[in-house]
C-alpha positions in Angstrom: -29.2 10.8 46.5 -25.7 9.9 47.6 -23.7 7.0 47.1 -21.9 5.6 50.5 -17.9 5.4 50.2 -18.0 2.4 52.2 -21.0 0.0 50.9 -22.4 2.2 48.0 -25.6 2.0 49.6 -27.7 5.1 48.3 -28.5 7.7 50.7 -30.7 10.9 50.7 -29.0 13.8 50.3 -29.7 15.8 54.0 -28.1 12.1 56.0 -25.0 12.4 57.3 -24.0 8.6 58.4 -25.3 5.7 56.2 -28.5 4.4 57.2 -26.8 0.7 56.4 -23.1 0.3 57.7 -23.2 3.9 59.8 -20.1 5.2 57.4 -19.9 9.0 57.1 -21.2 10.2 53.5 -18.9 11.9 51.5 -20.1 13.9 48.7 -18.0 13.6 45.4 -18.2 14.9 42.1 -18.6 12.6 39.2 -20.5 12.3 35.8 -23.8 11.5 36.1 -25.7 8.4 34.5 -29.2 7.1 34.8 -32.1 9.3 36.5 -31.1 13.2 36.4 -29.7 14.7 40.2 -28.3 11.6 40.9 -24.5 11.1 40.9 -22.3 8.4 40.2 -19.6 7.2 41.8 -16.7 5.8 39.9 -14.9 2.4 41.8 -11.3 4.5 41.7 -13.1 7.7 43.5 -14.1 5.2 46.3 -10.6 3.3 46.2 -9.2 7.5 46.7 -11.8 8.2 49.3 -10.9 4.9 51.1 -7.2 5.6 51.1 -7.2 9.0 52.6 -10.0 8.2 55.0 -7.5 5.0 56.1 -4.3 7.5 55.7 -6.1 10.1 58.1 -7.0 7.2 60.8 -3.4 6.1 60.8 -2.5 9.6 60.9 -4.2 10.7 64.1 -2.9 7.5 66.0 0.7 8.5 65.6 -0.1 12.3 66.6 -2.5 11.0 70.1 0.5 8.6 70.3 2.9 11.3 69.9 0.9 14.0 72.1 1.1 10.5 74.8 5.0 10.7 74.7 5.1 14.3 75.1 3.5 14.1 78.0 5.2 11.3 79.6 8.6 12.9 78.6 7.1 16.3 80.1 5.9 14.4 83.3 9.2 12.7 83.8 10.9 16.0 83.2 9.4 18.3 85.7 9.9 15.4 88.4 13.5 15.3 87.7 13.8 19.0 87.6 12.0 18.7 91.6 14.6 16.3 92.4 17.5 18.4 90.9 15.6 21.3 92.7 15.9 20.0 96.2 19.3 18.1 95.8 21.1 21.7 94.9 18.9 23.4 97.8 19.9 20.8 100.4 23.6 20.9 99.5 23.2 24.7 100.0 22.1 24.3 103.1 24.7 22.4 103.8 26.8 25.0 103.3 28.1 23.2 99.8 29.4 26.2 97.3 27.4 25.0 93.9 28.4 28.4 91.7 30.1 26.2 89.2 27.6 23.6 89.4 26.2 24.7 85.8 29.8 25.1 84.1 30.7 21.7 85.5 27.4 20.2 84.1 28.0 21.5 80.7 31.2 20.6 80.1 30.5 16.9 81.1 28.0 17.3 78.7 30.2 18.3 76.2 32.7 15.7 76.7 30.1 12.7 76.9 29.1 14.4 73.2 33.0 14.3 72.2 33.2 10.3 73.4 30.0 9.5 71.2 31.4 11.5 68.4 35.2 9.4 68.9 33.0 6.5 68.8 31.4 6.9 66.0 34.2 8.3 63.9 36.1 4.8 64.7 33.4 2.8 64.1 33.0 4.5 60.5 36.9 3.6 60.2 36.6 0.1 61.1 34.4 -0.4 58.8 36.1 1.5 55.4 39.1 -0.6 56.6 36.8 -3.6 56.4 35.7 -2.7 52.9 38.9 -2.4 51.5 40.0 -5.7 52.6 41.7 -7.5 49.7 42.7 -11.0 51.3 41.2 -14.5 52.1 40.7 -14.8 55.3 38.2 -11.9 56.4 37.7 -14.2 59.3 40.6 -14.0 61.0 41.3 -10.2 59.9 38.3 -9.2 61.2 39.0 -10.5 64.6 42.5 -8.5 64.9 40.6 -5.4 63.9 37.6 -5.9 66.1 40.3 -6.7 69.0 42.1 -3.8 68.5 39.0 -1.9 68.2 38.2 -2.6 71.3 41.6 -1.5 72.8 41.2 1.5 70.9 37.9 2.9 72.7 39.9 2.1 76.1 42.5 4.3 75.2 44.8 1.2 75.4 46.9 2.2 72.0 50.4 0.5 72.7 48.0 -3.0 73.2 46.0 -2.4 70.3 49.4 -2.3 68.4 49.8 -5.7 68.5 46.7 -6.5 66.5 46.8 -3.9 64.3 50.5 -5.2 63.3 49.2 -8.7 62.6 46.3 -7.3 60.1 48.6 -5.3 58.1 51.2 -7.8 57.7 47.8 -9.8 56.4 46.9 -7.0 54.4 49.9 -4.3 53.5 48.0 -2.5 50.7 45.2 -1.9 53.2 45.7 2.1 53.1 42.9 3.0 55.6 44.7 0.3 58.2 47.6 1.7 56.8 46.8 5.6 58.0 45.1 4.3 61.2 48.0 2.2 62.9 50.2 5.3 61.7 48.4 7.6 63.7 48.1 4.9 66.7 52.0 5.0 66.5 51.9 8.6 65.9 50.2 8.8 69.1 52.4 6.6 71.0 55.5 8.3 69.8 56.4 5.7 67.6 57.7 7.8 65.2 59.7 5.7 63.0 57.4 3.6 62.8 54.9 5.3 62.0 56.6 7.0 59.0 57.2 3.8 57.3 53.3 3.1 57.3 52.6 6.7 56.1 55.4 6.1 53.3 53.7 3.0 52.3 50.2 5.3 51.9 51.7 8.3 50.4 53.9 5.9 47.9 49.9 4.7 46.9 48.1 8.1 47.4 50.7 10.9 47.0 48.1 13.5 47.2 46.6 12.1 50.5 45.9 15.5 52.6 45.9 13.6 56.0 48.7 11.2 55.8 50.8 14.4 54.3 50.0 16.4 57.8 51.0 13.4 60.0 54.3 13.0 58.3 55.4 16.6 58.9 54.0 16.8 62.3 55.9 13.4 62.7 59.6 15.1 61.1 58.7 18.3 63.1 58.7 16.2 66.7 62.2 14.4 65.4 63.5 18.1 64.8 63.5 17.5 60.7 62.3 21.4 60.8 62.9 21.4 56.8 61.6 18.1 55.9 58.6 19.0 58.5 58.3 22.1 56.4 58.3 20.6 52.9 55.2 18.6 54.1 53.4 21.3 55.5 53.1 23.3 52.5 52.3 20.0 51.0 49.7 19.8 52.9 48.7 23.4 52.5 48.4 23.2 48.8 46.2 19.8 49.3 43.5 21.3 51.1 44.0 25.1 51.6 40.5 25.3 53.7 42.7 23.7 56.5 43.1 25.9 59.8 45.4 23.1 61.5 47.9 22.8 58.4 47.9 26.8 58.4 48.5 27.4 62.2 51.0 24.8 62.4 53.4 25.7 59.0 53.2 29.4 60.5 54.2 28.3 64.2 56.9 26.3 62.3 58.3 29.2 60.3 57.3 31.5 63.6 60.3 29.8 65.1 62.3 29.7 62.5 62.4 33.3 62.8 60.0 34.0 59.2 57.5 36.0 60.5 56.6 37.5 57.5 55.1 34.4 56.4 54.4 32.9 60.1 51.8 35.7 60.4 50.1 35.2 56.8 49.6 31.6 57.6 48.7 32.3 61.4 46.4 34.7 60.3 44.6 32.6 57.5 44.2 29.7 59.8 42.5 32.2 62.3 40.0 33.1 59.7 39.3 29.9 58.6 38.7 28.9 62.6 38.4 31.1 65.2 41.0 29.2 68.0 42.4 30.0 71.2 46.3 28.2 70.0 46.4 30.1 67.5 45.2 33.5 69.1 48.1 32.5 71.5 50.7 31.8 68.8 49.8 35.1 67.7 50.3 36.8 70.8 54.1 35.1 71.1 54.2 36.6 67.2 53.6 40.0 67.9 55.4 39.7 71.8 59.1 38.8 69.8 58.2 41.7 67.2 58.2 43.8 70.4 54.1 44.6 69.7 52.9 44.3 72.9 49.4 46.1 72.8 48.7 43.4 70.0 50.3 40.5 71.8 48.1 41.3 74.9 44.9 41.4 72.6 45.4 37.8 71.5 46.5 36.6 74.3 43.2 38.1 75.8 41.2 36.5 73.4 42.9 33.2 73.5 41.9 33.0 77.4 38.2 33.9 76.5 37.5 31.2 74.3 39.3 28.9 76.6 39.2 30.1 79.7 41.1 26.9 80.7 44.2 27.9 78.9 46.7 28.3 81.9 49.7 28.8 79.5 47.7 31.3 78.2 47.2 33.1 81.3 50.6 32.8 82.8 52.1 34.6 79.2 49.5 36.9 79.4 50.7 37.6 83.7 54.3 38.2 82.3 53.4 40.7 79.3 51.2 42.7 81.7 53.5 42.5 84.7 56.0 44.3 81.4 53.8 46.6 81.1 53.0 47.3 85.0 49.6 46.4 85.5 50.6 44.8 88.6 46.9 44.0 89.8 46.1 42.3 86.1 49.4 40.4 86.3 48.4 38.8 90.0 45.1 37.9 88.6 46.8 36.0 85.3 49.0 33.9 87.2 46.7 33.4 89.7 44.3 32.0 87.4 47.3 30.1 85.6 48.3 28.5 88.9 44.7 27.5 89.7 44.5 25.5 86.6 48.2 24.1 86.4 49.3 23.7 90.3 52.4 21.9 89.4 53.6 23.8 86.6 57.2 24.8 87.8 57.5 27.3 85.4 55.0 29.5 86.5 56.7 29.4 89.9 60.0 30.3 88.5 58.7 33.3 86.0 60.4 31.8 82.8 61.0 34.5 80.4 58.1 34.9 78.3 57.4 32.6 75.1 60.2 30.5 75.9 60.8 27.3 73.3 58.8 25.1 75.6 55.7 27.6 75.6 55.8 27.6 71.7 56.1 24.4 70.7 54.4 22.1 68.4 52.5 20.5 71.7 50.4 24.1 71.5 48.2 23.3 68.4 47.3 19.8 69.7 43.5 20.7 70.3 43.4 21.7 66.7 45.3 19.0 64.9 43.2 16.2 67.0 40.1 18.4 65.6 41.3 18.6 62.0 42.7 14.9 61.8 40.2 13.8 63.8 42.3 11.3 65.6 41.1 8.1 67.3 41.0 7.4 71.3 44.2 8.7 72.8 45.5 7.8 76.4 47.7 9.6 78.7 51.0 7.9 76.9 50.0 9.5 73.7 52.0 11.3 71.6 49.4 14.1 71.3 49.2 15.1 75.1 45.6 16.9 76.0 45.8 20.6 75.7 
């Protein structure tokens, strides 16, 4: 006989469904009592039985609901892949070029990722400066900060200002609102201003990697070069895994004509992450050590990994047009002119690696990166690069 896992009503031993409630039979081991052949089944082998039976059914809901998404996601898929499909064929017909039509898509892509990441990253910073809020009206505080949140995702920085301004007078030992409305002025070439709230933070946190880098990027763009310097190495020794601190103390010493030490740094931040500023940095390294072969290789390899690097390409026109390969020259400043049509420099053939091409402005892409920066506008300090 066989007990039933559902009503313990006995069954013979060749059923398959309960002759009472219709359950499936399960067989189960257990010690046997009363008439010989006939097993027992203990109440917590049931409760077991019960619970994996129940854990199965809920189980094969989720995957037929699952399998039910799939197919709705794969439905709605192929019919927007028909749509796409015809759109591009009709536009071809049309006589519409589409060749780029795939780069164009991916890099929207890319940015609409970048704008979520921005968003999130803020979000994350509102709410640390939220946490360490030390006063009594979280109230009011919270509306300046939300406000200026707000202007911040906009890209409106010099309005967002304003707010930030009133929560730090509220709350000076705040040292995450501290660091952000430093950056914000940072950004809006505030400069001054900004150093006083970094001083405040650094006078707290004196080993505060990011607040260390702002200041010497800050004293480098006021033409402190040795101050700037100080806090680069600073910030060098604080985190030495740090490929923006690296590039931009050996552009810094680049120009200030130590290119012993420009290249060791330029080199380390290049290992630590692989960029297309600092391939070019090294190129305008190796172009005033008179290495042109090498310059030409990282200049190369600066305009691969961004083939939207136009100062890239217009140095790169000049060394080659040095080295008469005429037809590789055309093509370079070509290619520069197509990306920056009112660049007057590249209409004028400015010496090559001038101070302008060299400048601090060149590592922007990688300080925003390493710094991670909130929304910027077009009146930023940090222009896009």
């Amino acid at each position: 006989m066989i007990l039933c896992q559902n009503c313990t009503t006995r069954n013979p031993l060749n059923r398959e469904f309960c002759w009472k409630c219709g359950a499936k039979l399960l067989v189960a081991s257990g010690p046997a009592a009363g008439d010989v052949g006939i097993p027992v089944m203990e109440e917590h082998v049931l409760e077991r039985i019960s619970a994996i039976e129940y854990g199965l059914g809920m189980l094969t809901k989720r995957v037929d609901g699952l399998m039910d998404t799939i197919e709705r996601v794969a439905a709605s898929n192929f019919i927007d892949h028909t749509m796409i499909e015809t759109l591009t064929d009709t536009l071809e017909e049309a006589g519409i070029d589409l060749s780029r039509l795939e780069e164009e898509w991916r890099k929207r892509i890319d940015t609409r990722v970048l704008e979520t990441q921005e968003v999130d990253r803020l979000v994350n910073r509102v709410s640390r400066i939220m946490k360490a809020y030390r006063g009594k009206d979280r109230s009011q505080f919270g509306q300046w900060i939300e406000k200026a949140h707000d202007l911040l995702l906009t890209g409106e920085l010099r309005k967002s200002v304003r707010f930030l301004k009133r929560a730090i007078d509220h709350d000076p030992y705040n040292l995450e609102l501290g660091l952000l409305i430093a950056e914000v002025y940072f950004q809006t070439a505030a400069y001054q201003s900004a150093l006083v709230c970094l001083s405040r933070v650094l006078t707290a946190k004196p080993d505060n990697f990011e607040a260390t880098f702002l200041a010497g990027l800050i004293e480098q763009r006021k033409g402190k070069l040795r101050s700037a310097q100080a806090q680069f190495e600073r910030a060098v020794g604080l985190k030495k895994d740090s490929s923006a601190a690296h590039a931009t103390l050996g552009s810094l010493l680049a120009n200030a004509g130590n290119k012993k030490q420009a290249l060791k740094h330029l080199s380390t931040a290049l290992k630590l992450k692989p960029s297309a500023s600092v391939h070019y940095l090294l190129g305008a390294l190796y172009y005033n050590s008179g290495q042109h072969k090498r310059a030409i290789q990282h200049l190369t390899q600066a305009t691969e990994m961004d083939p939207n690097y136009g100062e890239a390409f217009y140095q790169l026109g000049l060394l080659c047009l040095q080295m008469k390969w005429l037809r590789k020259a055309r093509e370079c400043f070509k290619t520069a002119q197509s990306l920056n049509p009112h660049e007057k420099r590249y209409r004028k053939r400015v010496p090559s690696f001038s101070g302008e091409a060299t400048g601090p402005d060149q590592l922007n892409r990688l300080i925003r990166e390493e710094l991670r920066l909130v929304q910027y506008g077009s009146s930023s300090g940090l222009k896009r690069k």
